[in-house]
Each structure stands twice: as C-alpha cells, then as structure tokens.
VOPAGU-2260 file (C-alpha; in pm, 1 decimal, decimal comma):
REM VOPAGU-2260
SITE   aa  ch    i         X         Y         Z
SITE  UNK   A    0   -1348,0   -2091,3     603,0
SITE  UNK   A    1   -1274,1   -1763,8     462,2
SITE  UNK   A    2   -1134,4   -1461,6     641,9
SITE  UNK   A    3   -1159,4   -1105,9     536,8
SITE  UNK   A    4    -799,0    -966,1     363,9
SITE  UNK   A    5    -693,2    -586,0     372,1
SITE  UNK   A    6    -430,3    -493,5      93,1
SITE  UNK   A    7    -430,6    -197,6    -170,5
SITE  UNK   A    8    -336,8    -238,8    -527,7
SITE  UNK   A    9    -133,3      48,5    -700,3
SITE  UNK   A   10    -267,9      36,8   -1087,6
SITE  UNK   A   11    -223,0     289,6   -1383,3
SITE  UNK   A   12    -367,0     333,3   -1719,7
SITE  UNK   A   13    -674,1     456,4   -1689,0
SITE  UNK   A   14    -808,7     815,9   -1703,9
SITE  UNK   A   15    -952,1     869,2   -1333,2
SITE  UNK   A   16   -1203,8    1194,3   -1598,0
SITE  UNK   A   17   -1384,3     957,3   -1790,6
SITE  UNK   A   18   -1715,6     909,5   -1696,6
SITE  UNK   A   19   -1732,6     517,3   -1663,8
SITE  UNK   A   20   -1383,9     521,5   -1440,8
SITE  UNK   A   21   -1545,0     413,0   -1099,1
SITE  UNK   A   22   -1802,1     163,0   -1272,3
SITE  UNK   A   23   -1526,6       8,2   -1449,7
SITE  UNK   A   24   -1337,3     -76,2   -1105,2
SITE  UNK   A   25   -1714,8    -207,2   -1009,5
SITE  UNK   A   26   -1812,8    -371,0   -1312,1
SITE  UNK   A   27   -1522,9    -645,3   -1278,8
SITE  UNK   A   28   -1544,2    -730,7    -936,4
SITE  UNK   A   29   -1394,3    -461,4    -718,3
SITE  UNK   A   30   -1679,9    -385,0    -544,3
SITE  UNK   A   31   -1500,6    -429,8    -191,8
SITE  UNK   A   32   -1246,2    -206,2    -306,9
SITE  UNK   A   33   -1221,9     169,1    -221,7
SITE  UNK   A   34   -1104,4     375,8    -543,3
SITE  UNK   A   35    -918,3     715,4    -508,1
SITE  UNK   A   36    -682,3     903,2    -715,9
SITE  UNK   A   37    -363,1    1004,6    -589,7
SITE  UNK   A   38     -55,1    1164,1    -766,6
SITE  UNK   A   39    -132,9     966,8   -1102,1
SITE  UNK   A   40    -167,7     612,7    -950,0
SITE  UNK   A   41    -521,4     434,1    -893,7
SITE  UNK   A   42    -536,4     320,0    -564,2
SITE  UNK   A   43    -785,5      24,6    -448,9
SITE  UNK   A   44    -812,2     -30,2     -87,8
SITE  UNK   A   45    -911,9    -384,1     -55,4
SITE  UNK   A   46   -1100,6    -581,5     191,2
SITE  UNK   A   47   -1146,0    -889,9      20,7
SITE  UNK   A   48   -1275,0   -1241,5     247,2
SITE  UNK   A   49   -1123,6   -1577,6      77,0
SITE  UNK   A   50    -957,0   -1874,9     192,1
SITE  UNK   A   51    -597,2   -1682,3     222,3
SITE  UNK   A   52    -433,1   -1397,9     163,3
SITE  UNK   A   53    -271,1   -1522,9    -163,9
SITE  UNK   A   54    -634,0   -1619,7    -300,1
SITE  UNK   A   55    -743,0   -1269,3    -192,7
SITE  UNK   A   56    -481,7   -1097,2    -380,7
SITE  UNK   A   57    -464,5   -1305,0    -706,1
SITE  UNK   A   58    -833,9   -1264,8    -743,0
SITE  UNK   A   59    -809,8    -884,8    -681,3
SITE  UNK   A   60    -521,7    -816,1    -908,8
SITE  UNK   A   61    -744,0   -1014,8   -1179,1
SITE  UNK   A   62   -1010,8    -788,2   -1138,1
SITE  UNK   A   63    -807,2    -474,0   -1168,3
SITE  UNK   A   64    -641,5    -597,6   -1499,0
SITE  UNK   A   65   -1017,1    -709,7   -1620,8
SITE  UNK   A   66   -1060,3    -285,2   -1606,5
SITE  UNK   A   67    -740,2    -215,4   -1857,3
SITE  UNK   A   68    -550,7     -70,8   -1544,1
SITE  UNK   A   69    -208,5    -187,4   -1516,3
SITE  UNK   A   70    -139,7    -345,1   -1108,0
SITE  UNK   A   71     200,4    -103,5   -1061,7
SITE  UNK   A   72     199,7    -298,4    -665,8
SITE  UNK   A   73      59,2    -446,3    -384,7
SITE  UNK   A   74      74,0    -297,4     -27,7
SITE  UNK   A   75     -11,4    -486,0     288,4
SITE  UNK   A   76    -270,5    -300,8     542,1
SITE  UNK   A   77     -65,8     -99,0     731,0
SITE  UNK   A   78    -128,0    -312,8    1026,1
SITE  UNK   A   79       3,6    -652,0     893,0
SITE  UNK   A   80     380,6    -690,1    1030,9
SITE  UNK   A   81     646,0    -793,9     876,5
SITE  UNK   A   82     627,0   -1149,7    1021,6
SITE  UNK   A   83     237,7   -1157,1     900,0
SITE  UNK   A   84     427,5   -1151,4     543,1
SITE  UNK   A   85     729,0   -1321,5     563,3
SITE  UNK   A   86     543,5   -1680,0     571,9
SITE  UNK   A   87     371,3   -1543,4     212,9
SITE  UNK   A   88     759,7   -1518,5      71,7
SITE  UNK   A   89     858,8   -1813,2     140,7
SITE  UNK   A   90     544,1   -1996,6       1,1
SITE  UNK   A   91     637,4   -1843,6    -330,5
C-alpha cells in the first residue's frame, strides 16, 4: 500500500536561465515535485506516494541526480515531528 510522502530536496549545479531547466527536473521523474529558485539552491518540494518514506526519498534523490543537479539536503515537510523521524535514524 503506498502512502503519499512530503519532503524537499536542496540541489545545486544547474543554471535555473537555461531554457530546458524545468523540463530537465520533469524529464527524469520529478514530475510531483514543485521547482523554485531560491538564493542559489534548487528547491523540489516533493509529494511523492511509495511504500515508505525511505523508498520515497531514495527514488527522488535519484531523479534529481539523473538532471546533473547535485542533492545539497533533504528537509522533512514542515509538519512531520521530530518523533515522525527519529524511527527513520535508527533504521539506518
């Protein structure tokens, strides 16, 4: 059963002026992502469904790389709290 995962990914390395910038992001999968361009980082605001949040997060951060970006980080949706993550830490 899959559930639907909010995260962002912080990337770099790509010119947010070029012309194919956003179909890049679309191109390799990021099409449930929300692109903007803040203070030289890419930021991706996912809301990716799969199995968990790991799965959600590994396939995202595959799809950014698949652009040339570089992932900088990963931030949790604002609304996920602290004990929401801490069972992710110690699976790892």
């Amino acid at each position: 059963m899959t559930k639907t995962f909010e995260f962002s990914i912080i990337a770099s390395g790509l010119d947010p002026k070029a012309e194919d910038f956003a179909d890049r992001f679309f191109d390799a999968g990021c099409d449930d992502a929300t692109l903007s361009f803040r203070e030289g980082h890419i930021i991706l605001d996912f809301a990716r469904d799969a199995e968990t949040i790991d799965a959600a997060i590994v396939s995202a951060v595959e799809c950014v790389a698949a652009t040339g970006a570089k992932v900088q980080r990963i931030e949790p949706d604002p609304f996920v709290s602290l004990a929401d993550i801490a069972p992710l830490q110690s699976s790892t």
